[in-house]
N, C-alpha and C positions, 0 to 999 in steps of 0.2 A: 170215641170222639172223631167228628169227621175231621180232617185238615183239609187247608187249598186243594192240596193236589186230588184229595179223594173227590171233590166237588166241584173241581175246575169245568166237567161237562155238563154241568146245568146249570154255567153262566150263560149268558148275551154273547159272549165275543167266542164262543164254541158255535151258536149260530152262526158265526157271520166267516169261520173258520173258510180257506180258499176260495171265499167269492170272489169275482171279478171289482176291476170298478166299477162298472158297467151295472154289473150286478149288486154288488152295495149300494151305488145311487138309484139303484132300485128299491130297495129295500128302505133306503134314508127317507125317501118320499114319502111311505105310507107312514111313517113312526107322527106321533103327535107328541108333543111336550108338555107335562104337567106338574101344575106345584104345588103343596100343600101342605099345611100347617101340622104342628104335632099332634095326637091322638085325632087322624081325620080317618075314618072309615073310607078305605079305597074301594071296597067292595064286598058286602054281605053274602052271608051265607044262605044261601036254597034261592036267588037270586039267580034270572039269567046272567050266561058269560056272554055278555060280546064282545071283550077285548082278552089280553093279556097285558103284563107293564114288567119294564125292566125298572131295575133301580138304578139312576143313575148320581144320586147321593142321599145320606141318612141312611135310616134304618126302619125296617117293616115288621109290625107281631102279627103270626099268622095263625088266628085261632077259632076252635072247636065250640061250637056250644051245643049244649047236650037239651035234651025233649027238656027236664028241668029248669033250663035256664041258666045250668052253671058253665060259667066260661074256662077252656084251658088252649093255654098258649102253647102250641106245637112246635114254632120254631121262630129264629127270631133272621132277618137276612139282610142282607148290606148289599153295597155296590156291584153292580156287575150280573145281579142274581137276577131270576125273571120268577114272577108268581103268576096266576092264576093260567098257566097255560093250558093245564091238563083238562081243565071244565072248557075253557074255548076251543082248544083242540076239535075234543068232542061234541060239544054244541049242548052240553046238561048245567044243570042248574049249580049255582058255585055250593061246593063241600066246604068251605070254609070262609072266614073274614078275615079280610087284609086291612091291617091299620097300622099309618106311622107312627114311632115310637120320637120322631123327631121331623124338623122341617123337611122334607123329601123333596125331590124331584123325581122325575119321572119319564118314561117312555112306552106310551101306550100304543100296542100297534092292535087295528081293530078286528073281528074273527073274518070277517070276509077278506080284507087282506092279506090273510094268513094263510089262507086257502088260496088265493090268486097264486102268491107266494111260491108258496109247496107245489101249485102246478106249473108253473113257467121257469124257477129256479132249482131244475134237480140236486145240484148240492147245498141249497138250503133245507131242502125237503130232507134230505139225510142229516144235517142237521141238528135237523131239529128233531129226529127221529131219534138218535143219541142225546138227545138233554131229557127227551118223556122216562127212556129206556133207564139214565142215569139216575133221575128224579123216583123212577119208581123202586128203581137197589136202595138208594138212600134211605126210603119210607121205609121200607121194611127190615132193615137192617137198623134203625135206630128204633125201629117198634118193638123188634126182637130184645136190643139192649134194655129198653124201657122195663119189658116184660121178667127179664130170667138176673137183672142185676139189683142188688141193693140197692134203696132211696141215696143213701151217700153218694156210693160209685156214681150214679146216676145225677144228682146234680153236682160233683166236679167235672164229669163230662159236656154238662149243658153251660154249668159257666167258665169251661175253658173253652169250648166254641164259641160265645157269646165273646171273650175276650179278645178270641185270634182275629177279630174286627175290627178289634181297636190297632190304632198307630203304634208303634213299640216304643217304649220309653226311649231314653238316650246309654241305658247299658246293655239292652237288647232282650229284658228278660221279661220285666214286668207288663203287667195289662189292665189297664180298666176295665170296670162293667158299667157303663152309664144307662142313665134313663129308665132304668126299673124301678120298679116299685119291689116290693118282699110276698106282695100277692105277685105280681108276675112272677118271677120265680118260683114263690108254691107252686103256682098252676100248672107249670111247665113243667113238675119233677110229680107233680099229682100230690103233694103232699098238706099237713098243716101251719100255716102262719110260725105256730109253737114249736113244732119240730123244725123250720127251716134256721129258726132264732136261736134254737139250740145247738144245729148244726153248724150255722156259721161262725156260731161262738169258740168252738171248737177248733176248726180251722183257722180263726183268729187268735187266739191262743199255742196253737200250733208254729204259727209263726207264716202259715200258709198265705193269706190275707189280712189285710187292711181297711176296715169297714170307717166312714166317711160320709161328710153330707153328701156329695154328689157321687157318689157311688160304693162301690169296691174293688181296691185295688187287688190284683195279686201277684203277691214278690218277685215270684218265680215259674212262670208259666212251664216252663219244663219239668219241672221239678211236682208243678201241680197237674199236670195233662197228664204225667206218670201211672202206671195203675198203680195207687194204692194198697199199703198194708193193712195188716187184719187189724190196725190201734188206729185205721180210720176211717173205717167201714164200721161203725159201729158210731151208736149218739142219735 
């Protein structure tokens, strides 16, 4: 599971790390402001990039669709987080679709500005040269766990990150998962609707979670981020 700290360099405000004022109100100029309603497509897959967006509230599903047509949700990201930068970066067509999970805002900064950017503000350009760097350990390191762990292991990984998003209750343990649906989820752990229902039943019984109209809660985020024993890796 990733936490804050493992992720803190492929937020926005890693970007903006020891700029000047000078140089922030540089930077503030080019940003554009966007708003947008729940499940809004921010930007399609095999589509040119000409921007990138930071979040500057709600939540964004970032997902894969295969030659088939089947959709799977890669990751899910909140405040502070910037998507599509790696396709504008580069100047290739987007690998992925970005859609909010909830009303969003937004901060779109456009690819040619990105470029002026990196050329005139050398510590932005390092930067943001540490969140590409950051963002490509992270892929491959939760591709690796996807790959060599258990469907279990693997989604109480995906929804204790999903949770460490939410606000903390008021005894400092518990966490929601809102706005999904039980297909997002399959999709995100690759699995079947029937095995997620079994699995969570499980964990609910367990004592792990708390399943509810508006989401799932869970008791003890510490207690569930934990690696798991052999009596729950299994189901």
């Amino acid at each position: 599971m990733s936490t804050a700290d493992e992720t803190i360099a492929t937020n926005w405000s890693t970007a903006l790390q020891s700029l000047t004022p000078a140089e922030l109100d540089q930077v503030n100029r080019y940003l554009i402001r966007r708003s947008h309603a729940a499940r809004h497509r921010i930007f399609n897959q095999g589509e040119p990039a000409q921007s990138f967006y930071v979040i500057v509230s709600g939540r964004v599903r970032i997902i894969h669709t295969t030659e088939s047509g089947a959709e799977f949700t890669t990751g899910i990201w909140a405040d502070d987080y910037i998507i599509g930068l790696v396709s504008a970066y580069l100047g290739v067509r987007r690998s992925l679709t970005a859609e909010s999970l909830d009303p969003v805002e937004l901060l779109m900064l456009p690819q040619s500005a990105l470029h002026t950017l990196l050329d005139t503000i050398p510590q932005f350009a390092r930067n943001i040269t540490r969140i590409l760097a950051a963002q490509a350990y992270d892929s491959m390191r939760r591709s690796g766990l996807v790959v060599l762990q258990p469907a279990a292991i693997n989604l109480r990984r995906i929804m204790a990150r999903l949770a460490m998003q939410d606000d903390a209750s008021p005894d400092g343990h518990a966490r929601e998962i809102r706005g999904l649906t039980q297909e997002d989820l399959a999709s995100m752990v690759g699995v079947s609707r029937t095995w997620l229902n079994q699995t969570l039943a499980s964990f609910e019984r367990s004592g792990l979670i708390r399943r509810h109209r508006n989401g799932i809660t869970i008791t003890d985020i510490r207690t569930f981020a934990a690696p798991p024993g052999d009596d729950l890796t299994s189901g």
